[in-house]
N, C-alpha and C positions, 0 to 999 in steps of 0.2 A: 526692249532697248530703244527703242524710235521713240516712245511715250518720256521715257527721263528728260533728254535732251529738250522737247516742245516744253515739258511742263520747266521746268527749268527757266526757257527764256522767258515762257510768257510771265513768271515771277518775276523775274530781272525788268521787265520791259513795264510791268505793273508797277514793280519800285520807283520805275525813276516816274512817272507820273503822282506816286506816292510820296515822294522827296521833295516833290514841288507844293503839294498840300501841306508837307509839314514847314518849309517855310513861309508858306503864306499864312498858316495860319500861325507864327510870328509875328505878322502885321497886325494881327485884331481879326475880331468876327466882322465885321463888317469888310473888310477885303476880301476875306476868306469865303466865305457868303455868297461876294460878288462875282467872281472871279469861279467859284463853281458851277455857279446857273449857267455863266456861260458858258463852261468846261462841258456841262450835262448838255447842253444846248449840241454843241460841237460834235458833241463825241454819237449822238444818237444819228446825226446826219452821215459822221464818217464811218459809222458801221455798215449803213445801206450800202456805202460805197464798198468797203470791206467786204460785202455779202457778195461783191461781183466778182471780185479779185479772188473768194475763195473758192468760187466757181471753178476754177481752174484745179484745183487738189484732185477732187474726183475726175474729171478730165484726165490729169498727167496721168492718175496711178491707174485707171481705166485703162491706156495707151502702152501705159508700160506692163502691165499687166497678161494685155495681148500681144506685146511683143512687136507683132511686122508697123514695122515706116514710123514705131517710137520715137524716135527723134525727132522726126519732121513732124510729126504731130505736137508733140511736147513744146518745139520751138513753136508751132501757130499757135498754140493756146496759149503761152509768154506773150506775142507780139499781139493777140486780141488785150489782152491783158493792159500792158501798155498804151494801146488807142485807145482803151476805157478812160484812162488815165488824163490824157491829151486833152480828150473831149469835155468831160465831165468837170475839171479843176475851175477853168474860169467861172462858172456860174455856180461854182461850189464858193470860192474864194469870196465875188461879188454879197452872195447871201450873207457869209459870214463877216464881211465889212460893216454891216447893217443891223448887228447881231442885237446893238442896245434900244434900238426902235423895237424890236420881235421883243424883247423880253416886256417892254412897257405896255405891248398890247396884250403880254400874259399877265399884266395886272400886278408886275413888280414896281417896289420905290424907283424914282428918280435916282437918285444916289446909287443903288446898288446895278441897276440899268448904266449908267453911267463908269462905273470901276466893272463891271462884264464887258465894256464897249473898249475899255481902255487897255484891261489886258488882254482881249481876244486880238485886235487889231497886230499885238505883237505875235500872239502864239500862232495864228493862224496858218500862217507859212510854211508851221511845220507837217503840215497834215501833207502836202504832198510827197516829200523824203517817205512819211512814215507808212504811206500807202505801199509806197512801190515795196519800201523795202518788205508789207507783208505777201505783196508778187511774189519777190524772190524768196523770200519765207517756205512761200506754198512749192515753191519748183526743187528748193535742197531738199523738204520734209519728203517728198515725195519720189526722192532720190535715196531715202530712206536715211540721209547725212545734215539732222542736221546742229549738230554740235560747232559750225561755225557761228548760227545764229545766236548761240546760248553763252561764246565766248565774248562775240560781240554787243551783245544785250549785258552783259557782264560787265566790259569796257564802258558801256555808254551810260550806266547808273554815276558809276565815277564821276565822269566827263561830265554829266549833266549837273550831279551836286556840284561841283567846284563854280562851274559856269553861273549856274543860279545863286547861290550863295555868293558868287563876288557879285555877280551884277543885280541881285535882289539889296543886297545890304553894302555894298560899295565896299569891295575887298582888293587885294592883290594891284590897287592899285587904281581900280576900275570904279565909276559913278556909281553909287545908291542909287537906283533908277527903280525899285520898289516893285510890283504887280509886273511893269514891263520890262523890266531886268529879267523876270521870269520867264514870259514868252520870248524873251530874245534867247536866254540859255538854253528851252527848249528847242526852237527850231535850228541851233546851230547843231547841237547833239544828235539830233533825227537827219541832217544833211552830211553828219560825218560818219553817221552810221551806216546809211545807207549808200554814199560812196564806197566804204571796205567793206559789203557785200558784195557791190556788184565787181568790184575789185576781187574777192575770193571766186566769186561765179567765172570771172572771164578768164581766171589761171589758172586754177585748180586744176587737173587733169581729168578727174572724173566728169566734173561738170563742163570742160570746156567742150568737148567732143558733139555737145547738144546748137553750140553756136546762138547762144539766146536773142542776141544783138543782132545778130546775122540780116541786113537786109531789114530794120526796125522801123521804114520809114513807108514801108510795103502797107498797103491797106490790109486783111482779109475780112470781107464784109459778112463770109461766110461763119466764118470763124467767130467774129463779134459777136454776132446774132446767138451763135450757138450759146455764147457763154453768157449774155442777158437771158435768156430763156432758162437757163439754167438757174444764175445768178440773181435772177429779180426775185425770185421766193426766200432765197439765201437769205441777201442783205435785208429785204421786209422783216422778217421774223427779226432778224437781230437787231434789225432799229424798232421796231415793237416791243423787245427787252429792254433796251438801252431808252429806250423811248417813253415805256413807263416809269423808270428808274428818275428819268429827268423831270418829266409831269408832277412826278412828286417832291422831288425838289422844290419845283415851283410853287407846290401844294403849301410847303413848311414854310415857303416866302410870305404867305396870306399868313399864314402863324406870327411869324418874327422873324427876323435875322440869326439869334439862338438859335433857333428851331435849325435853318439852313445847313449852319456852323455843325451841327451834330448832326445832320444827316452825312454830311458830305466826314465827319470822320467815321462812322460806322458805317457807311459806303464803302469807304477806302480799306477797313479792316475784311471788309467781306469780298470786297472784289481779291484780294492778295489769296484769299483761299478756295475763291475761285478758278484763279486759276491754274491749278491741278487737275481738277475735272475736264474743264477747255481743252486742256491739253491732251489728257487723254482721249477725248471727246474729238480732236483734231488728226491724233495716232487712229482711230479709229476708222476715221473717214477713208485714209492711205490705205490700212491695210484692209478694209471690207471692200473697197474700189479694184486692190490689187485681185483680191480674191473673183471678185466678180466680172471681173479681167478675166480671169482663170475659167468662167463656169463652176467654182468651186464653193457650193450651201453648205459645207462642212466648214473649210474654213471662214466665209462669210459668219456664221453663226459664231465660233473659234474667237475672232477677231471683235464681234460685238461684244458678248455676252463679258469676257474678260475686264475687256474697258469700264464697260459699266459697273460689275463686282469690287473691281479695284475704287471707284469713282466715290461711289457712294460710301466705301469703306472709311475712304480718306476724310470727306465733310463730315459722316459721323461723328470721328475725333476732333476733326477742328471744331464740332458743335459744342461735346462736352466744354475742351477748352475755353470759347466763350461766354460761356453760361460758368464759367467757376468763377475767372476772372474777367469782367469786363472793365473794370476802372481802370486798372494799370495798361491793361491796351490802349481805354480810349486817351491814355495821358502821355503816352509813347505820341500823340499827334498835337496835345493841345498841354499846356504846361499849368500845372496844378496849382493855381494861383487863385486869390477870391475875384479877382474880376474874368475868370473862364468858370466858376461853380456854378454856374446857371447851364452851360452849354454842355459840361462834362456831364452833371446830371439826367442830362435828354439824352446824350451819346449812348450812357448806360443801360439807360430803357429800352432806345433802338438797336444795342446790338444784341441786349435779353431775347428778343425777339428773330433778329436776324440768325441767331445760334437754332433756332426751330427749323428754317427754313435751311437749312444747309444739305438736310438730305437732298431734299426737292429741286434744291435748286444745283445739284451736283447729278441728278438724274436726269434733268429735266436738257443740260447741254450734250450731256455723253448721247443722250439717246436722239438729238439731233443731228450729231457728229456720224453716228452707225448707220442712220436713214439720209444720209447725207453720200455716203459709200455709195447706197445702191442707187443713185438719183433720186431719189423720193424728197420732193422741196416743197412742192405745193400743199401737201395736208400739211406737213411743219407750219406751214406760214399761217393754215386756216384757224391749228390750232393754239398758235402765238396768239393769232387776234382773238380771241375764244378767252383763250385763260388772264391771257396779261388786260388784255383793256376792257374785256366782259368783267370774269372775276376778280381780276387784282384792283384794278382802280373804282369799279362800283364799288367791293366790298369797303376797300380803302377812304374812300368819301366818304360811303355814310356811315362808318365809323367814326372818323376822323371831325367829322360837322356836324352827322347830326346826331350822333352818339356820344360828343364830346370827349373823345380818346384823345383828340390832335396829334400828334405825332406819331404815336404807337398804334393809334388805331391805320396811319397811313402805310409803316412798315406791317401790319397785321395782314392789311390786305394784297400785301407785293406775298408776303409769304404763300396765303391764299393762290393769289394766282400762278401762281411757280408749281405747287401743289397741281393745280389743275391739268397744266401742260406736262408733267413731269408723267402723269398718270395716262394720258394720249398717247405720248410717243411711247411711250411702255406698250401700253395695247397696240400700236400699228407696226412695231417691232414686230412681236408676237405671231403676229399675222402675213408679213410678209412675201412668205410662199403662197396662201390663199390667195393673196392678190396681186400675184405675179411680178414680186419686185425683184428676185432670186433669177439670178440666169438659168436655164435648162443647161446643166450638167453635157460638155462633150461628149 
């Protein structure tokens, strides 16, 4: 019951990032293109951030697990949360103003450097809403409630088409403002989102009793510390995933602009069935943390082992799926015209491909989410940097250049490394109780 609700939003929250690919890439491949690189750019940086904030999941359900001074613990792990926030945004923000100088010294066009510079400067903005609102993400889920997130990820797909569609193509009244119509629609959606959470948080009944706000302006230096120690292996590993993800992007930039255009739609169709796995991979974390809250290897085991059965069962199908039909998917993003049959064509190669890696990469998060439960962050992180930037992107290179695969050799080797990590956290799963990550039984 806790897995529906998470897998749910993070679909809805995937979409409306998905809604904004499909109108841009409306505009032409070269918009489309640009405005990804620096989407890839964006989003590997705000996951590290991410990785802090979800720090706090195992934290809450740890607390609430054990029961004594829950609340007051629960609220200091919120208010670290928030001074993460405080601290970390301006020098987050600063970076990302400067986004299309970074892209030209990864060896991108002028032009494309240029339309990344133009519409990041708009989206930017939204990255702070959308953080917090994954704070208070982590504080319902782990309230075991959290079907407010899934109504309102729900509302904000809506809200975000409409916004993006008038101010992308000049509707309802409003300018054609193009690329930055989009980042303005984005970060209006993500600030009204995130306002009716913390709006549900502060009345709710269940959740009010916790006083999240309470005193917000209080340092605990203690508290921060805990949850960077926690959360630096976190956020590492997932901007190492998001991070090779983006690297290759960049990869298919040295290709062409085509090349970009069709990573970034069979990206989009794989991140959407992603996440399910996330989600339960995220359920997982609550309930092997609650368990181990408890002293309790039975349900810890209970609690992983499920998630992952369920995880992998789901990409299975979603693999068949993409391997039957990939055209009509990748044309649901890009409109079947002779001036896109160059891009649809690669799309279809790369998502041939991505339907292989679906187990892998559906194992490969659940089984971070279960070792995530019991604090265990640091081997994830060792062997994120193992698989993703050892295996995935050596393989991926010298396929892709000096193999002359280009494209498919560059998703061959993401699959590769997914493969790698997926088969680690399986083995240190396994292992667990040998190396004392299971509490000793009251």
């Amino acid at each position: 019951m806790l897995a529906w609700p998470l897998i749910l939003a993070n679909l809805t929250q995937q979409a409306i990032q998905a809604t904004d690919v499909l109108m841009m890439g409306r505009l032409g491949a070269a918009p489309l293109a640009g405005a990804t690189l620096a989407l890839n750019l964006t989003f590997t940086f705000s996951v590290l951030l991410m990785g802090l904030l979800i720090a706090s999941s195992p934290m809450m359900a740890r607390a609430l697990g054990a029961r004594a001074n829950a609340a007051r613990d629960v609220r200091r792990t919120f208010r670290a949360g928030l001074w993460l926030l405080v601290l970390a945004m301006p020098p987050y923000w600063l970076l990302l103003w400067h986004v299309g100088a970074i892209m030209r010294a990864l060896g991108q066009s002028a032009e494309l450097a240029d339309i990344g510079q133009t519409f990041l400067r708009a989206y930017m903005w939204c990255t702070a809403p959308w953080l917090l609102f994954q704070l208070l993400r982590t504080f319902v889920a782990a309230l075991e409630r959290p079907q407010s997130v899934l109504w309102l990820s729900l509302g904000g797909i809506a809200l975000n088409a409409l916004l993006s569609w008038s101010l992308i193509f000049g509707h309802l009244g409003l300018p054609a403002m193009g690329l930055v119509g989009g980042g303005i629609g984005s970060t209006l959606s993500w600030l009204i989102m995130c306002g009716a959470l913390a709006l549900v948080v502060r009345r709710d009944r269940q959740f009010r009793r916790f006083h999240l706000f309470g005193r917000f302006w209080r340092f605990d230096g203690e508290r921060v510390a805990a949850m960077v120690r926690l959360g630096w292996p976190i956020g590492l590993t997932m901007a190492l995933e998001m991070g090779v993800f983006a690297l290759a992007a960049y990869f298919m930039g040295w290709i062409g602009a085509p090349a970009v255009a069709a990573h970034a739609v069979a990206l989009q169709i794989a991140a959407l069935t992603f996440m399910v796995p996330l989600g339960l991979g995220q359920a997982a974390t609550v309930r092997v943390g609650l368990a181990a809250g408890r002293s309790d290897p039975g349900g810890i085991a209970r609690a992983g082992w499920t998630a992952w059965v369920l995880g992998v069962g789901f990409m299975g199908v979603m693999a068949l799926g993409m391997w039957a039909a990939p055209r009509p998917l990748v044309t649901l993003f890009l409109a079947d015209v002779p001036a896109n049959a160059t891009v649809i064509l690669l799309a279809v190669s790369f998502l041939k491909v991505a339907a292989a890696f679906q187990l892998v990469d559906g194992a490969q998060v659940i089984g971070a989410g279960m070792l995530r439960g019991l604090h265990d962050t640091r081997w994830p992180l060792i062997f994120a940097l193992f698989g993703y930037w050892g295996v995935g992107l050596g393989i991926g290179a010298w396929l892709a250049f000096a193999r002359d695969w280009r494209g498919v050799g560059i998703w061959t080797g993401l699959a590769s490394g997914l493969a790698a990590v997926a088969l680690l956290m399986l083995w240190r799963w396994t292992r667990r109780e040998r190396l004392g990550l299971v509490p000793t039984p009251r």
